[in-house]
C-alpha positions as CSV (number, residue, x, y, z in Angstrom):
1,X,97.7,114.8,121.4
2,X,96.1,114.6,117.9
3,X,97.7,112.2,115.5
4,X,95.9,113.4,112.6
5,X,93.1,115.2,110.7
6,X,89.6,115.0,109.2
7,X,89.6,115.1,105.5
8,X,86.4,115.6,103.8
9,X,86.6,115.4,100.1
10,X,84.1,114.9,97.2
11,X,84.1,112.1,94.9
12,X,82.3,110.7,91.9
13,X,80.5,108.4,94.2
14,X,79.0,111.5,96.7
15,X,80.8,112.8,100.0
16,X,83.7,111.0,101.8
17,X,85.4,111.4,105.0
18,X,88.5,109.5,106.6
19,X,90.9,110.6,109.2
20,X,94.2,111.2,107.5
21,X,97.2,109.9,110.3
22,X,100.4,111.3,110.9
23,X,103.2,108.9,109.6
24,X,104.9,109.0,112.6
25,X,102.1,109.2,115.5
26,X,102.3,105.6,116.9
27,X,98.7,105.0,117.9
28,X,97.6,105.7,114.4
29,X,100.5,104.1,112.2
30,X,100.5,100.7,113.7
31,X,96.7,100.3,113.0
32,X,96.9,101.8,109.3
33,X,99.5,99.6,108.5
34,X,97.5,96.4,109.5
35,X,94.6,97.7,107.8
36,X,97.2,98.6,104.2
37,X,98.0,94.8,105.1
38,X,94.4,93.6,104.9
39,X,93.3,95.9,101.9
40,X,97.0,94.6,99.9
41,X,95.3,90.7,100.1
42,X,92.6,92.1,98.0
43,X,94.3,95.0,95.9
44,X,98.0,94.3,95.3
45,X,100.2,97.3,95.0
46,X,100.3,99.2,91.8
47,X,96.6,98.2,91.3
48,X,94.5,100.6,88.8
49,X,91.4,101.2,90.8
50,X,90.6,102.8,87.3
51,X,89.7,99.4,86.7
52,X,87.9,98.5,89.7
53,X,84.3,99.0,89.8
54,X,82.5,99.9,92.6
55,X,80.6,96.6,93.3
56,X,84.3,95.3,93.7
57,X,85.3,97.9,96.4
58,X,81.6,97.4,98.5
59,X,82.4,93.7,98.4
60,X,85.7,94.1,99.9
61,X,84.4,96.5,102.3
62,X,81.3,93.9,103.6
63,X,84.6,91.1,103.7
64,X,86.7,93.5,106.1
65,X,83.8,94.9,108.0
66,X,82.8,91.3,108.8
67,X,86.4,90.1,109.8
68,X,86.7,89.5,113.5
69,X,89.2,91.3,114.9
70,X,91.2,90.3,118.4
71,X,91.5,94.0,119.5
72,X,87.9,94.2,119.1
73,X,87.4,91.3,121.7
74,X,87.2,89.2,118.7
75,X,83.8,90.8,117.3
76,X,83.6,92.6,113.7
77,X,83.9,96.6,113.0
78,X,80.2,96.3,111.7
79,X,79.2,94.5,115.3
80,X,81.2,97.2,116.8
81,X,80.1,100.0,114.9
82,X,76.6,99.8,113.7
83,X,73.9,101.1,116.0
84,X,71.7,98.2,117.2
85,X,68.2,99.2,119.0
86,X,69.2,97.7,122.4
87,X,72.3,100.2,121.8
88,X,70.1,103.1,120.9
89,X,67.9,102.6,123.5
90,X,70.4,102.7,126.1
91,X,71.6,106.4,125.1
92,X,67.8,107.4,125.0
93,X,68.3,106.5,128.8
């Protein structure tokens, strides 16, 4: 069952993609609404990202990519997620 879609868009900054969840899919809402939780410490609502520039978003993005996370066996997203070469060289194999 999918919960959700691919959005590709365009922005001023070059080509983004997220996945877009369903509201009411429970394996996608339950994360997004942890992850609202972490970006509301940082932008409360009714922020104007007009305001924001982009050295403030990429600093927010290194702080969240280098959170450890418990359902990540207490490792960050960019431990997780970025290739390492002992990684790579295992799917060479």
């Amino acid at each position: 069952m999918w919960c959700g879609k691919l959005v590709c868009f365009e922005q001023h900054m070059g080509a983004v993609a997220f996945w877009e969840g369903r509201s009411n899919c429970v394996p996608v809402s339950a994360p997004n609404e942890n992850t609202n939780g972490l970006l509301r410490q940082y932008f409360p609502k009714h922020h104007d990202f007009a305001t924001t520039t982009p050295e403030t978003i990429a600093e927010v993005q290194k702080k969240l990519n280098n959170r450890l996370r418990k359902c990540l066996a207490y490792r960050t997203p960019a431990e997780v997620f970025t290739p390492s070469p002992r990684r790579l060289l295992r799917l060479e194999s």
